[in-house]
N, C-alpha and C positions, 0 to 999 in steps of 0.2 A: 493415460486419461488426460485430456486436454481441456481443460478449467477456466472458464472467465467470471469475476465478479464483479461486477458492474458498483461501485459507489457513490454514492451523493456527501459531501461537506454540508454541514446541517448548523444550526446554531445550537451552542451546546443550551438541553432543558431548564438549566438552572440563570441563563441568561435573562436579562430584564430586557421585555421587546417593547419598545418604541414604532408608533406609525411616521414613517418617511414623509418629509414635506411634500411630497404628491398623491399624497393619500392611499396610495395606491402599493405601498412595497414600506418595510419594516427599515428604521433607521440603523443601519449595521456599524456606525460609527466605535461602538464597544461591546460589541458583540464578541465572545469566543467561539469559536468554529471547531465543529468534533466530526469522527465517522457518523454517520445516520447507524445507531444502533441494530436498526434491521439487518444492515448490510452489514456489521459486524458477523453476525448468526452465517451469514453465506462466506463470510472469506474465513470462516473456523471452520465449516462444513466440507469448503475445499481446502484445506489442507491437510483434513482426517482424511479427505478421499486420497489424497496423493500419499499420504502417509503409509497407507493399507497396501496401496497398489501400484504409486507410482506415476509418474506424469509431470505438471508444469501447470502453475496457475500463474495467472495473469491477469492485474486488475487495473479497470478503465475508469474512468472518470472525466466528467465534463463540467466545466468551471474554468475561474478565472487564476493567477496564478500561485495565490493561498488554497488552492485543494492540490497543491503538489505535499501537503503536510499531510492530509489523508493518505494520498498516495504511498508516500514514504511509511508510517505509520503498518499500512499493510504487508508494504516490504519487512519491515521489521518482526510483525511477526510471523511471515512464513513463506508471504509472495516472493514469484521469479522474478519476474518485471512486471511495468507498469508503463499504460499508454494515458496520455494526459491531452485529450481536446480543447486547448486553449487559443478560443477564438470569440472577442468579443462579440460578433456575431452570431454563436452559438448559445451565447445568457440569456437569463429571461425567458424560456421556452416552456413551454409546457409538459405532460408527460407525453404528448405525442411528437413532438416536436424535438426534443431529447432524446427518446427512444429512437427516430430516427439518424440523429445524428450516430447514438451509439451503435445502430444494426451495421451503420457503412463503417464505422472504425472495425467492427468485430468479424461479419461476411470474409473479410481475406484473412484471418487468423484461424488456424487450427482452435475449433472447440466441441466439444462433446457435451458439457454440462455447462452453464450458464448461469451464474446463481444473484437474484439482487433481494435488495430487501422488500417486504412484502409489500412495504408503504414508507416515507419520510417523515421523520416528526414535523415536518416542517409546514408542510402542504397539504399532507395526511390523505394523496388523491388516492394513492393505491390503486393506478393505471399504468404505470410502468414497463413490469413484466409482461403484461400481456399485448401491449402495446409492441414491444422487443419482439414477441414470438410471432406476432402477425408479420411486423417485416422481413422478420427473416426466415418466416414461412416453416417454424417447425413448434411443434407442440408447448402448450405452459401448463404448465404444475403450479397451483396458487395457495398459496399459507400453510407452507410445510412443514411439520413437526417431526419427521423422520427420513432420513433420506438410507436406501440403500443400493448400489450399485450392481447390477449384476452383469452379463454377458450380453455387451449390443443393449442392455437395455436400463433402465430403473424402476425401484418401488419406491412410491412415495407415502405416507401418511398425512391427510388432512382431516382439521377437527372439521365437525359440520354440527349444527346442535341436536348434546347425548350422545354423539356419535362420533365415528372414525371412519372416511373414506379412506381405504386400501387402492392405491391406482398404479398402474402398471404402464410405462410409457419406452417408446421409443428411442433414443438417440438421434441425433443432438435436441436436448430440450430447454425450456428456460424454467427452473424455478426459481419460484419468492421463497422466502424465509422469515417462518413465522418466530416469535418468541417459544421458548421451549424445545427447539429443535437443536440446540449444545450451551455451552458455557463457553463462550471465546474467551480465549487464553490473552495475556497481558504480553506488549513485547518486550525481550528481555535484551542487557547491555548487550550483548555481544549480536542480537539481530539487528539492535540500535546502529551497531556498526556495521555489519555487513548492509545495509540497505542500504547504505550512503552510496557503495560501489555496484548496486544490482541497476541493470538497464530501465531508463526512461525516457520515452521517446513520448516528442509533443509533437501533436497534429494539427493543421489548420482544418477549415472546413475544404479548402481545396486542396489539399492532401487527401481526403475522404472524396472526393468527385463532389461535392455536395458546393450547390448558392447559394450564399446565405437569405435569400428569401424562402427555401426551406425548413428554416435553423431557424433556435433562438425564438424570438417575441414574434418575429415576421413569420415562420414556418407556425405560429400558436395556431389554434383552435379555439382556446381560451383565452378571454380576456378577463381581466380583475378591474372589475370597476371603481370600486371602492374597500378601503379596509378599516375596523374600526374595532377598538377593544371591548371584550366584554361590558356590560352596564354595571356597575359598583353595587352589589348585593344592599339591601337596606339590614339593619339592626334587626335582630333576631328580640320575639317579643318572650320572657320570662310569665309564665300563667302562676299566680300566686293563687293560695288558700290555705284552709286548715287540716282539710283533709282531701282523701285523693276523689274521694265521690264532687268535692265541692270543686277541685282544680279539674274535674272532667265536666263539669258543669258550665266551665267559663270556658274552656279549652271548645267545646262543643258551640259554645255561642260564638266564639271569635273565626273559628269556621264556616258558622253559618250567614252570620250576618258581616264579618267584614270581609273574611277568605272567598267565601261565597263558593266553597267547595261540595258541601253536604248539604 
């Protein structure tokens, strides 16, 4: 079984985001940078599949030359190797415009299963996978919480609301990976080391056949016109009284007449 997982370097959740002097993109000057958690769930998924049955995972990523720390990172805990699209031309793109870049690095590599994360904490578009499956013209599996492999084909589980789609698909396909679909494992000293010697091959966009007016911010779709942080919550009002009929009495007026909700 021949395995890709597609990753994104994300900022890590616990990071303080700052708007960039052009309003338009987040100040990354202290920023910590992690796997996009989603795609954690896919590069553990493929490596219980290789584990079971056997194969070769291989995980891509597209970034500038701090997502070789993800990269590695996945080497460590299980990946073969790992291709690294580092072309500044390729930044800044959107999920279509990435997805592209990623279908031409993947198209001449052996793969059967395809795994990213369902969406990035980052950007939170959750176009990705399906995007990946369109160009490369074979079926997507979206927000998986069970994956199982069988003969030429997969079962997949997805929630839908109260409910569980059971879906039955072809080879080679792409799924996302929802939360709940495994616990990815921590990588350990001795993966720490072997990764340093596992193959990493970087690509331009013309190594891919690809112009960068394909790629990156010029191949978008999307534009961000503007970014701005949430509005700062006002003080929460405390409703006093003596008793709870009297504190549902003011509670009721301050609803009505200044909430203007009832």
């Amino acid at each position: 079984m021949e395995i890709v997982v597609c990753l994104k370097q994300v900022p890590d959740t616990e990071s303080q985001i700052k708007i960039g002097g052009d309003g338009k993109s987040i100040d990354d000057s202290e920023i910590k940078w992690v796997m996009n958690p989603y795609d954690e769930f896919g590069v553990e998924e493929a490596l219980k599949i290789k584990e079971a049955g056997g194969g070769t995972v291989t995980v891509v990523s597209v970034g500038p030359a701090r997502a070789v720390e993800t990269l590695r990172t996945a080497l460590a805990m299980g990946a073969d190797k790992a291709i690294h699209i580092d072309d500044e031309a390729a930044l800044n793109g959107d999920s279509f415009a990435t997805a592209k870049v990623l279908a031409a690095a993947i198209k001449d590599i052996p793969h059967d299963i395809i795994f990213c994360g369902q969406r990035a904490v980052d950007d939170d578009r959750g176009q990705l996978g399906a995007a990946l499956a369109e160009y490369l013209n074979i079926p997507a599996l979206t927000v998986v919480t069970k994956v199982a492999v069988e003969d030429g084909s997969v079962v997949v589980n997805r929630p839908v609301e109260g409910q569980t789609l059971v879906i039955k698909s072809s080879l080679p396909a792409v799924i996302t990976a929802q939360k709940g679909l495994n616990e990815p494992r921590y990588a350990s000293l001795p993966g720490i080391m072997k990764a340093k010697k596992k193959p990493l091959d970087v690509k331009k966009l013309s190594d891919l056949g690809l112009d960068p007016s394909e790629a990156g911010q010029a191949g978008a779709k999307v534009e961000i016109a503007k970014m701005t942080l949430p509005p700062q919550r006002e003080a929460g009002k405390v409703v006093e009284g003596e008793t709870p009929a009297e504190k549902a009495a003011k509670l009721t007026d301050l609803l009505h007449n200044e909430a203007k909700v009832v």
